[in-house]
MDTraj code that builds the backbone (N, CA, C; nanometers):
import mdtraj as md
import numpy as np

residues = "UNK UNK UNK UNK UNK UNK UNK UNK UNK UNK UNK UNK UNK UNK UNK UNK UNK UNK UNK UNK UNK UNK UNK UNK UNK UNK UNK UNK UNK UNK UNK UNK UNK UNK UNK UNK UNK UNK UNK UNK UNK UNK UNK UNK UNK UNK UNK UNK UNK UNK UNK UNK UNK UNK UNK UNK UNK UNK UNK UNK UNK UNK UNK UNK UNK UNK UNK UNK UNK UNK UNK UNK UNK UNK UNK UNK UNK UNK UNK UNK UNK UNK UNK UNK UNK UNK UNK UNK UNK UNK UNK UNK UNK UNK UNK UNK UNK UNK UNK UNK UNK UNK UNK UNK UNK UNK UNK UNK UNK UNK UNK UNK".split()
xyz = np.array([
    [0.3011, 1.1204, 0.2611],
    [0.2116, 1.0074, 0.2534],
    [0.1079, 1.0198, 0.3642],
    [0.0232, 0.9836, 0.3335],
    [-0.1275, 0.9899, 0.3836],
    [-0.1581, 0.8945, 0.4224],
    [-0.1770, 0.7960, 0.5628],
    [-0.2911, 0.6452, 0.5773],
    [-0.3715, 0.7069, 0.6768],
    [-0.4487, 0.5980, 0.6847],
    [-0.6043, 0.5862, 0.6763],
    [-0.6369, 0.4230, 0.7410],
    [-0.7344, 0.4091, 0.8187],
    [-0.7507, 0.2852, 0.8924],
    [-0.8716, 0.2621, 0.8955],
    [-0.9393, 0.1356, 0.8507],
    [-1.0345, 0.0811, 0.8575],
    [-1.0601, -0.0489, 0.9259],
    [-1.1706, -0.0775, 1.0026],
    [-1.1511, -0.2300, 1.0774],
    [-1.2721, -0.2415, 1.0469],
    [-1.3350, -0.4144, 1.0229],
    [-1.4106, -0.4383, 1.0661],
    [-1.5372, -0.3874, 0.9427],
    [-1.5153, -0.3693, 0.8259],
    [-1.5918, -0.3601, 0.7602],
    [-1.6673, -0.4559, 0.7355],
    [-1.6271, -0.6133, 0.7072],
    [-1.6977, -0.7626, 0.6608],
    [-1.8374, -0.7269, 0.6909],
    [-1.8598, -0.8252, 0.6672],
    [-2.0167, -0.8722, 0.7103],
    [-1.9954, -1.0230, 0.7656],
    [-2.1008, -1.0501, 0.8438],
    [-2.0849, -1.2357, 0.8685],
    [-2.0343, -1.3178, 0.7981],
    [-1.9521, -1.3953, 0.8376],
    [-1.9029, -1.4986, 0.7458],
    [-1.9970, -1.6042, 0.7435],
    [-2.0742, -1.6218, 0.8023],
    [-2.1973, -1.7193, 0.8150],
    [-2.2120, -1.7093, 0.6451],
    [-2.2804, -1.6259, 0.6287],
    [-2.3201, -1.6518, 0.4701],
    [-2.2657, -1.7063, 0.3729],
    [-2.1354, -1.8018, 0.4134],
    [-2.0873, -1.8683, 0.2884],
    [-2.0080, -1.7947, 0.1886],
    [-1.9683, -1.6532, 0.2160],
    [-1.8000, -1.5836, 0.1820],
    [-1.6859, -1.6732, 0.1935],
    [-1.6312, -1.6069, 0.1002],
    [-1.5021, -1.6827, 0.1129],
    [-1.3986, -1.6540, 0.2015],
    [-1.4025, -1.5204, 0.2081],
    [-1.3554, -1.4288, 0.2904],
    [-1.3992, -1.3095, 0.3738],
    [-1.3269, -1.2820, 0.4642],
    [-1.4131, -1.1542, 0.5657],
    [-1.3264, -1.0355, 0.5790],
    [-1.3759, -0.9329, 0.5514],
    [-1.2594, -0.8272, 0.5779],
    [-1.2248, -0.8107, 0.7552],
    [-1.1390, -0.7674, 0.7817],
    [-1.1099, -0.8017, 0.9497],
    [-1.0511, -0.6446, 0.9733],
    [-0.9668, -0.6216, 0.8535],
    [-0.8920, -0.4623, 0.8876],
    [-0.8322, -0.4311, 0.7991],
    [-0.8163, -0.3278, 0.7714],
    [-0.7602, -0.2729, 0.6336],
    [-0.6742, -0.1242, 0.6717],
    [-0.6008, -0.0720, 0.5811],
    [-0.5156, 0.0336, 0.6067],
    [-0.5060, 0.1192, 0.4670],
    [-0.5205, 0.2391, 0.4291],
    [-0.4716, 0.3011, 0.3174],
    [-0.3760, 0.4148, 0.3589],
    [-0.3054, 0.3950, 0.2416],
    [-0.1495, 0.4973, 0.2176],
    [-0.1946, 0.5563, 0.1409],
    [-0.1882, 0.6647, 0.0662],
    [-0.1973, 0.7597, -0.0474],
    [-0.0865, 0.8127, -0.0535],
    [0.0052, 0.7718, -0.1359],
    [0.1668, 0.8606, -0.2120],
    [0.1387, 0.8896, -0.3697],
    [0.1227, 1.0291, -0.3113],
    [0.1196, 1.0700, -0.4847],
    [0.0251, 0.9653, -0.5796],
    [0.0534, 0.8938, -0.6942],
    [-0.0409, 0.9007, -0.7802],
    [-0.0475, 0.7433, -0.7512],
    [-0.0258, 0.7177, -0.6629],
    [-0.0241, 0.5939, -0.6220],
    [-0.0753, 0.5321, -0.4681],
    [-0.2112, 0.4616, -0.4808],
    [-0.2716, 0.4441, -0.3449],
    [-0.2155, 0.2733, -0.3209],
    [-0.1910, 0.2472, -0.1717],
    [-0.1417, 0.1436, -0.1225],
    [-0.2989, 0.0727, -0.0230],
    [-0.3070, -0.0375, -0.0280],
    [-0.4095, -0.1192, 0.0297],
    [-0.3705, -0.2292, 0.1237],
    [-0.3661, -0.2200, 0.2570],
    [-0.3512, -0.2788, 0.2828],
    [-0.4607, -0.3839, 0.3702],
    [-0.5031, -0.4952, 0.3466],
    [-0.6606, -0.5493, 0.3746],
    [-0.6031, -0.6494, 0.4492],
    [-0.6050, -0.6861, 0.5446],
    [-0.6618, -0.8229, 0.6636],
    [-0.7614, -0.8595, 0.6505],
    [-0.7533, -1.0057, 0.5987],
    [-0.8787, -1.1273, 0.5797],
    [-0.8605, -1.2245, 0.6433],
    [-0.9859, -1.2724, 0.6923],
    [-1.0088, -1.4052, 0.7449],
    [-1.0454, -1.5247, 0.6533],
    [-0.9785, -1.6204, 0.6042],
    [-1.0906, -1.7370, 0.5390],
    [-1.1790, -1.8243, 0.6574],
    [-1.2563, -1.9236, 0.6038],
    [-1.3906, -1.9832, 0.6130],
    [-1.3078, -2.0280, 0.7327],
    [-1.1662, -2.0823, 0.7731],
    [-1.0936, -2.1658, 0.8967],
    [-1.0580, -2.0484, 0.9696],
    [-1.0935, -1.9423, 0.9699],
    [-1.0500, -1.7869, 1.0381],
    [-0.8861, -1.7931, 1.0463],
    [-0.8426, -1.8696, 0.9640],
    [-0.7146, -1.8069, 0.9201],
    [-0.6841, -1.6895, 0.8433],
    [-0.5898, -1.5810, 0.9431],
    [-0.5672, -1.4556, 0.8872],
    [-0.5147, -1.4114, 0.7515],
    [-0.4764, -1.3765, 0.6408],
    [-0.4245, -1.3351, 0.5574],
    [-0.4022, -1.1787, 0.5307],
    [-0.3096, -1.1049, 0.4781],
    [-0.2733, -1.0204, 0.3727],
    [-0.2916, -1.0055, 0.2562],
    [-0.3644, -0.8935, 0.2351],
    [-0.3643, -0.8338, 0.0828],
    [-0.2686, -0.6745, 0.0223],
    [-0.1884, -0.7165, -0.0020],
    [-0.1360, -0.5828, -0.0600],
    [-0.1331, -0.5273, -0.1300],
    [-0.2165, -0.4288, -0.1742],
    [-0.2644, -0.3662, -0.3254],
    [-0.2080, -0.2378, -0.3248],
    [-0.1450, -0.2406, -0.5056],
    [-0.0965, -0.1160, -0.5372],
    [-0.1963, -0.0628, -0.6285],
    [-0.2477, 0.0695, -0.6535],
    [-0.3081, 0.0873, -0.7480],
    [-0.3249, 0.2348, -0.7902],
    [-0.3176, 0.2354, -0.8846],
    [-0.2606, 0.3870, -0.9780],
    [-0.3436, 0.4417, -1.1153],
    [-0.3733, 0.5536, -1.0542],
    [-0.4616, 0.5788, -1.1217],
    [-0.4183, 0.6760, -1.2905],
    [-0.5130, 0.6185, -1.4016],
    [-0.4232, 0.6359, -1.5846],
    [-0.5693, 0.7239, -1.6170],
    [-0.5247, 0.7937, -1.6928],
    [-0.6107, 0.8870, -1.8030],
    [-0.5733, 0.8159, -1.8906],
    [-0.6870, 0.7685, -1.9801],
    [-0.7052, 0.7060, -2.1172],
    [-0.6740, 0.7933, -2.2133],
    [-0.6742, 0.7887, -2.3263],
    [-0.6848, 0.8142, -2.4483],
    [-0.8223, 0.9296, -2.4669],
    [-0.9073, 0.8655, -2.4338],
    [-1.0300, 0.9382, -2.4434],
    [-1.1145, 1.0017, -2.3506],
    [-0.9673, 1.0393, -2.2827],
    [-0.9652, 1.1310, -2.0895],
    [-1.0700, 1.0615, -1.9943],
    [-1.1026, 0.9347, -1.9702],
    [-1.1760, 0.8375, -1.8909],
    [-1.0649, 0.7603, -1.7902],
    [-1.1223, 0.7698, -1.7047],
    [-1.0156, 0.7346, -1.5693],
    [-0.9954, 0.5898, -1.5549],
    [-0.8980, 0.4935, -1.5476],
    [-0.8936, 0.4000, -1.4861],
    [-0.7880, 0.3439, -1.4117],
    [-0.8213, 0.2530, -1.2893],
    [-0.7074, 0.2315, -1.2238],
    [-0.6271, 0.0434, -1.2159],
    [-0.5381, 0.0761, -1.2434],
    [-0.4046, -0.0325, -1.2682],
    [-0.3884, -0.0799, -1.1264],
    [-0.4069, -0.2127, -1.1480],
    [-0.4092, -0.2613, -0.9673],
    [-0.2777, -0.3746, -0.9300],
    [-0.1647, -0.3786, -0.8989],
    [-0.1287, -0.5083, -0.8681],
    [-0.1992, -0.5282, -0.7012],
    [-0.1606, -0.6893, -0.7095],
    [-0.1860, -0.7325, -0.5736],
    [-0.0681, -0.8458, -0.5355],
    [-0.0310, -0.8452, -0.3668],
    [0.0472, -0.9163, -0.3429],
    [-0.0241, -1.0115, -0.2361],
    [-0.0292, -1.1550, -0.2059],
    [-0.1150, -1.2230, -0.0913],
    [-0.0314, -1.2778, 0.0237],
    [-0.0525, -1.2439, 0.1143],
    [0.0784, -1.2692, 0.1823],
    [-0.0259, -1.3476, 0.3204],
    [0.0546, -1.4578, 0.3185],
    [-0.0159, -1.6019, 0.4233],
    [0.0980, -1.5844, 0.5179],
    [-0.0181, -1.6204, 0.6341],
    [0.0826, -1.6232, 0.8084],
    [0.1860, -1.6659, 0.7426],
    [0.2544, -1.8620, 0.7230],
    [0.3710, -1.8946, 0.7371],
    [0.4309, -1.8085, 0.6529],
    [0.4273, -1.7027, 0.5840],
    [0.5130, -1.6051, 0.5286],
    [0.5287, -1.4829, 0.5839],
    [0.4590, -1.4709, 0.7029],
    [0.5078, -1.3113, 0.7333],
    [0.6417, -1.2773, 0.8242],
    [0.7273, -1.3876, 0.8751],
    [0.8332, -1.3713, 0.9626],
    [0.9074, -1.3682, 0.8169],
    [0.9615, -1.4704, 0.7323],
    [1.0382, -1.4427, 0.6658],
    [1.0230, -1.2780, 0.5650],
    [0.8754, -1.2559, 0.4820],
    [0.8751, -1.1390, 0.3884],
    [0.8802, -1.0253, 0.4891],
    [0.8697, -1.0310, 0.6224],
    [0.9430, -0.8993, 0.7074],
    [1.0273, -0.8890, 0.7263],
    [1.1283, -0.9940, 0.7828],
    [1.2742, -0.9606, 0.7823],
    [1.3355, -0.9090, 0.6101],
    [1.2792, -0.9702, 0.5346],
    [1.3580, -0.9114, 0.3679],
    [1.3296, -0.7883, 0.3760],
    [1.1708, -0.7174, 0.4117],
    [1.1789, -0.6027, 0.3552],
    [1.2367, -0.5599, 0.4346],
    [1.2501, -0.5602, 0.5821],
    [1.3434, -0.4525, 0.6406],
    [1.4816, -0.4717, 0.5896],
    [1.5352, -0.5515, 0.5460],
    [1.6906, -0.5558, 0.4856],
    [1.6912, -0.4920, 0.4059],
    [1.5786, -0.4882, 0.3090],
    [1.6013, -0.4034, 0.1938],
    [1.5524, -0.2458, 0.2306],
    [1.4776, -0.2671, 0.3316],
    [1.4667, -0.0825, 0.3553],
    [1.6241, -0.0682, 0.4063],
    [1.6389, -0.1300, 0.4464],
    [1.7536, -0.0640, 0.5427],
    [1.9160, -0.0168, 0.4605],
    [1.8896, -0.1441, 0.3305],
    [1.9975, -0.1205, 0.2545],
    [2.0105, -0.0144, 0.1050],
    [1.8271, 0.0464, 0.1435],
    [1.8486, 0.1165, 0.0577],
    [1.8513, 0.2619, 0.1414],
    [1.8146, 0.3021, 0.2710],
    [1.8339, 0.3868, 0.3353],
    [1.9997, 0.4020, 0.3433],
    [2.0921, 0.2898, 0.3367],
    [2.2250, 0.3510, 0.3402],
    [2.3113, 0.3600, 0.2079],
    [2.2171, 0.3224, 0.1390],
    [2.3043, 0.3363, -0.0397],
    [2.2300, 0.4531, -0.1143],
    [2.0990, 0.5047, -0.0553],
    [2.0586, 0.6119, -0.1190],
    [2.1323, 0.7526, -0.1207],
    [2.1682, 0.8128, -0.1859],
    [2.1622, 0.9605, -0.1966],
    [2.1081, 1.0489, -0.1348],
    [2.1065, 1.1115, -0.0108],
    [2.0330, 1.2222, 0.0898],
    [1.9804, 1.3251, -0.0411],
    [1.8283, 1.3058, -0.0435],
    [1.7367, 1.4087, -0.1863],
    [1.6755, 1.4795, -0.0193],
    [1.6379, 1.6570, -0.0972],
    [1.5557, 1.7345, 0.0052],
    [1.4111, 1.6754, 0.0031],
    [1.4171, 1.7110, 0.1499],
    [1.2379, 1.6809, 0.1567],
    [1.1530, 1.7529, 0.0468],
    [1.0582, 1.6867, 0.0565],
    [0.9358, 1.7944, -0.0557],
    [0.9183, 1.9028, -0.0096],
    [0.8729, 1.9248, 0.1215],
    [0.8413, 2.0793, 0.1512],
    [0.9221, 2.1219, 0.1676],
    [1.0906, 2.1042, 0.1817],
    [1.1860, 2.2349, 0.1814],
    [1.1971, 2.3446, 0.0626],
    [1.2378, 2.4229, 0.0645],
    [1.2329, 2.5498, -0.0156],
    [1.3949, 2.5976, -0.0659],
    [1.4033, 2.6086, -0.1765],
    [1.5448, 2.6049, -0.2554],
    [1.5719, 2.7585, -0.2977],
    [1.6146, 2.8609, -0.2055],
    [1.6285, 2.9730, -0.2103],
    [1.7237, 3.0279, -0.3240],
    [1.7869, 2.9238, -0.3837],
    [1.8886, 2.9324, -0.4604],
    [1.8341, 2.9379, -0.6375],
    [1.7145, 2.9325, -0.6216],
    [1.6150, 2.9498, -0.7851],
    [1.5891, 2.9982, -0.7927],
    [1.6659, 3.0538, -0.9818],
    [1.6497, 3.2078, -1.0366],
    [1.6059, 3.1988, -1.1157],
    [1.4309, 3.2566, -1.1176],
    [1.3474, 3.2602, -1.2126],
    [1.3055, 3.3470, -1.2988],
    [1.5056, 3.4571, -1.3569],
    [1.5206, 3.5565, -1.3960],
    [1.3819, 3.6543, -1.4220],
    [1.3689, 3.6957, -1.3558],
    [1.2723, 3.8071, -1.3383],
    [1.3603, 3.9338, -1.2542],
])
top = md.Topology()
chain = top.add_chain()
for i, resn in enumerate(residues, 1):
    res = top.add_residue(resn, chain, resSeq=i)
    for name in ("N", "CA", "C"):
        top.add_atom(name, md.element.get_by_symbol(name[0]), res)
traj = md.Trajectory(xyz[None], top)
């Protein structure tokens, strides 16, 4: 996985936006890019944006991309952090140890 950091893109909020970008973050995993955006509203209260978005070949080989989004407000970020770390944590000990991607499996016979 790949991120990437951006701050500070907005423009004035003077102009009557609804919102201001403040900072943003991108992940790139495989066919799937992660967004993560810090906004200010009009009361410079902070918010979260969490965007998944994945990119589809059509039918008629034209690209488009599938977006969810998650909004995540201050009084929610103590509680939706403690969950996800429970759940990272409980899937780090119920998962199955898989090889890294770049290891190399000397053991494949590609009868030749």
């Amino acid at each position: 996985m790949r991120d990437f950091e951006r701050q500070g893109k907005g423009t004035d909020d003077s102009a009557g936006g609804f919102s201001q970008d403040v900072m943003s973050k991108v992940i790139r995993a495989g066919k799937r890019t992660y967004f993560f955006d810090v906004k200010s509203t009009r009361n410079k209260e902070l918010y979260l944006i969490i965007t998944e978005s994945k990119k589809r070949v059509e039918n008629d080989g034209n690209f488009t991309y599938e977006k969810h989004k998650i909004f995540l407000y201050q009084e929610d970020f103590e509680h939706f952090s403690e969950t996800l770390k429970e759940i990272h944590e409980f899937i780090e000990a119920n998962q199955p140890a898989r090889p890294a991607v770049n290891e190399i499996n000397d053991e494949v016979d590609f009868g030749i």
